[in-house]
C-alpha positions as CSV (number, residue, x, y, z in Angstrom):
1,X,54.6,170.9,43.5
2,X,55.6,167.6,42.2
3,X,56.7,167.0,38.7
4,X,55.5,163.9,37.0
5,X,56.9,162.2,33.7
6,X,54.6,159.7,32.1
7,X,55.6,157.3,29.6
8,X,54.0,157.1,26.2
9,X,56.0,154.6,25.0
10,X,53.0,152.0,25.3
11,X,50.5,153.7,23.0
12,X,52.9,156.4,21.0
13,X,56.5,157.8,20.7
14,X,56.5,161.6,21.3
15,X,58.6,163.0,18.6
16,X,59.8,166.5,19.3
17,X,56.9,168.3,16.1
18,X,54.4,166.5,19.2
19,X,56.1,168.0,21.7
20,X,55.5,171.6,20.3
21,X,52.2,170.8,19.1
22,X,51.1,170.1,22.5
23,X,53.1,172.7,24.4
24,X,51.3,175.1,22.0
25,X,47.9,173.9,22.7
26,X,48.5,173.5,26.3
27,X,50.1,177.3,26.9
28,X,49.8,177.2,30.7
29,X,51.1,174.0,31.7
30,X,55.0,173.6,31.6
31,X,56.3,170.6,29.8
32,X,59.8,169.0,29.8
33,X,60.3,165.8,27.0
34,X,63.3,163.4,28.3
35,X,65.4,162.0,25.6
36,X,63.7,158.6,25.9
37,X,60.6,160.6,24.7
38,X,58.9,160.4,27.9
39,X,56.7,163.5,28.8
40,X,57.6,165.6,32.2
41,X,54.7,167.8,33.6
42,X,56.0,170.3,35.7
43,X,54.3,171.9,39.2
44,X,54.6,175.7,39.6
45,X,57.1,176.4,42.1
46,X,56.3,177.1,45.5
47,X,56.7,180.4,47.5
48,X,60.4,179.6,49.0
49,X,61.7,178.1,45.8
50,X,60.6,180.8,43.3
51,X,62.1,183.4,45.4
52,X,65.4,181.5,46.0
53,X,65.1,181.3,41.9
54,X,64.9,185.0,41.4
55,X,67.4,185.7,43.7
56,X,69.7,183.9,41.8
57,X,68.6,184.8,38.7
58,X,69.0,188.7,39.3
59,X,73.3,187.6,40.2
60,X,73.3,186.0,36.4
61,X,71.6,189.2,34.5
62,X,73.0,192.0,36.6
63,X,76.3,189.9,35.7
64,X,75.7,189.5,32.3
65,X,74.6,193.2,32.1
66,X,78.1,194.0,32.8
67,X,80.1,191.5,30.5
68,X,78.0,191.4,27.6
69,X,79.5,187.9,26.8
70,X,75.9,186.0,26.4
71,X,72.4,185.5,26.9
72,X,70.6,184.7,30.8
73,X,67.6,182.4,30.3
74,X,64.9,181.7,32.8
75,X,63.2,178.4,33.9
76,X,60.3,178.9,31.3
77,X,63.3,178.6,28.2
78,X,62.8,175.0,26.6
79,X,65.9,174.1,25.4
80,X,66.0,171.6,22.3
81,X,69.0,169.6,23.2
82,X,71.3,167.8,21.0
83,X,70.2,164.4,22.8
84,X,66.9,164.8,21.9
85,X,65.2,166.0,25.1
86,X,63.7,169.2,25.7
87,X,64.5,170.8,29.2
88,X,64.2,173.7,31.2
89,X,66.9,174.5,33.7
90,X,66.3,176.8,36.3
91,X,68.6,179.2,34.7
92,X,70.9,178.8,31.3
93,X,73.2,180.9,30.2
94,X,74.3,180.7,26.3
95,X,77.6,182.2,25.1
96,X,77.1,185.2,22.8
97,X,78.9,184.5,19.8
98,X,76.4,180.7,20.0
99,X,73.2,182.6,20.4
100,X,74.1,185.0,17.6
101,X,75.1,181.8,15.2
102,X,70.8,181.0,15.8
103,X,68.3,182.5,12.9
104,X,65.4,185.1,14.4
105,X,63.0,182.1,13.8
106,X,65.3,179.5,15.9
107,X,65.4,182.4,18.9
108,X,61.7,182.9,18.8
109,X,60.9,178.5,19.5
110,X,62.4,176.1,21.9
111,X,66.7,176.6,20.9
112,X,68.2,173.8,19.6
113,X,71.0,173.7,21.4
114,X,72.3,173.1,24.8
115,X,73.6,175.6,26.8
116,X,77.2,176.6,28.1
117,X,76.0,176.7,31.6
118,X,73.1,175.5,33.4
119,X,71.7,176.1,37.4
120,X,69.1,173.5,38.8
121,X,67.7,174.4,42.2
122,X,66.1,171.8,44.1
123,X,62.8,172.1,45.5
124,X,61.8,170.3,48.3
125,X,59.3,168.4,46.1
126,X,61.6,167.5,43.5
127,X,63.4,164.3,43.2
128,X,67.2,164.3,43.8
129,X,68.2,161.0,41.3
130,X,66.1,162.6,38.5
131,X,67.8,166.1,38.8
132,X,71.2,164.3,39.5
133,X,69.7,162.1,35.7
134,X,68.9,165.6,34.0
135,X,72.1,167.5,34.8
136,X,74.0,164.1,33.3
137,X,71.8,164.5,30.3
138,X,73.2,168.3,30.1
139,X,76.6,167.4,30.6
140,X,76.4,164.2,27.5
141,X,75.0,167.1,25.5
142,X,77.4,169.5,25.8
143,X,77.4,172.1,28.8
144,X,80.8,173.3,29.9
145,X,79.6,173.4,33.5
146,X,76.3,173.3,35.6
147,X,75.3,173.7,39.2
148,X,72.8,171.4,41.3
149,X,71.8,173.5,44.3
150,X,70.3,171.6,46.9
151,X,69.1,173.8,49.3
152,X,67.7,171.1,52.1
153,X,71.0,169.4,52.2
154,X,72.8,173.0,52.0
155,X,75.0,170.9,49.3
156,X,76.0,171.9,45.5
157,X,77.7,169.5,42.8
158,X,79.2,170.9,40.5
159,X,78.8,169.4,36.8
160,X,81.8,169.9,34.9
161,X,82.7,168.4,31.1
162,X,85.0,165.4,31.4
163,X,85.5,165.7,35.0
164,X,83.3,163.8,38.0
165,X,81.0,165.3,39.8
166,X,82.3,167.8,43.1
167,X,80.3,168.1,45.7
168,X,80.9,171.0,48.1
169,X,79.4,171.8,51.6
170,X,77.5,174.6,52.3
171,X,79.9,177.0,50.2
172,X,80.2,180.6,50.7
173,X,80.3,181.0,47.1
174,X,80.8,179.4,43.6
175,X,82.9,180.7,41.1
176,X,82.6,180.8,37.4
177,X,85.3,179.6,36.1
178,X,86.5,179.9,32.5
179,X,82.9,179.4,31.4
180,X,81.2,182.6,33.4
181,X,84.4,184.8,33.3
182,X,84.5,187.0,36.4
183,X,81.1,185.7,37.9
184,X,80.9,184.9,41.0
185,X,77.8,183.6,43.2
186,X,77.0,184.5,47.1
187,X,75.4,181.9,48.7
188,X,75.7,182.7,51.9
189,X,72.0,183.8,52.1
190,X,70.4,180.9,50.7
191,X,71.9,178.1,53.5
192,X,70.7,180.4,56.5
């Protein structure tokens, strides 16, 4: 389940109108574009990791449900960021009032923007540096906080704008902050 990013540089430079062409011909594979233009192909997730993914996932809309301060994207939103990559996080969340600001047509393709919040869970085939790479990529572009969960290690840094990076230990929970006002995560489950 190993994700693979191939450089193009050598023979083309894949400009983001590529990008969509190819994601549109290629409908069942999941693409991620880095800034530099490389192209990422992404694995399917394995058994363990996809339901650690929904299981966090559900916290974030049952949350959002509640609030009704934004929008709760899965790992199969592209993001168009601000940098020039396109990425996927795990899960994004996107204040309302931004979302709402986006035409019909711009909600329909990848957004073109980057979100408040993003979550990256770890697989056990993914690469630590090169998630650690993407969620400072998120961060130059503009998120207000993200979460890298790192399951194996039973470890989470938290990404936060202007600030470096915490790393906590096995926490019971993670908190919100001023960016997911009142949300809260159990994680309890996920380190036994």
């Amino acid at each position: 389940m190993t994700a693979f990013t191939i450089d193009l540089s050598p023979i083309v430079t894949l400009t983001a109108e590529q990008f969509d062409r190819l994601c549109a011909a290629n409908p069942d594979i999941k693409f991620e574009r880095t800034r530099a233009g490389e192209l990422v192909v992404m694995a399917p997730a394995g058994g363990e990791t996809g339901r650690e993914n929904v299981e966090l996932a559900a916290d974030f809309v049952v949350w959002n449900r509640k609030v009704l301060l934004g929008v709760v994207f899965d790992s199969s939103t592209c993001f168009r960021l601000p940098g020039g990559g396109d990425r996927s996080p795990d899960i994004a969340w996107v204040e309302k009032s931004r979302w709402e600001a986006l035409s019909r047509e711009q909600q329909q393709k990848f957004l073109p923007l980057c979100p408040d919040f993003v979550l990256e869970l770890l697989s056990p085939s993914d690469n630590l540096h090169t998630t650690r790479l993407k969620m400072q990529e998120y961060l130059s572009c503009g998120i207000c906080l993200g979460w890298l969960i790192n399951p194996q290690n039973q470890q989470v840094e938290i990404y936060r704008s202007g600030q470096p990076v915490e790393i906590l230990q096995s926490p019971a929970a993670l908190s919100g902050e001023s960016t997911l006002p009142g949300f809260t995560l159990s994680l309890e489950w996920l380190w036994k």
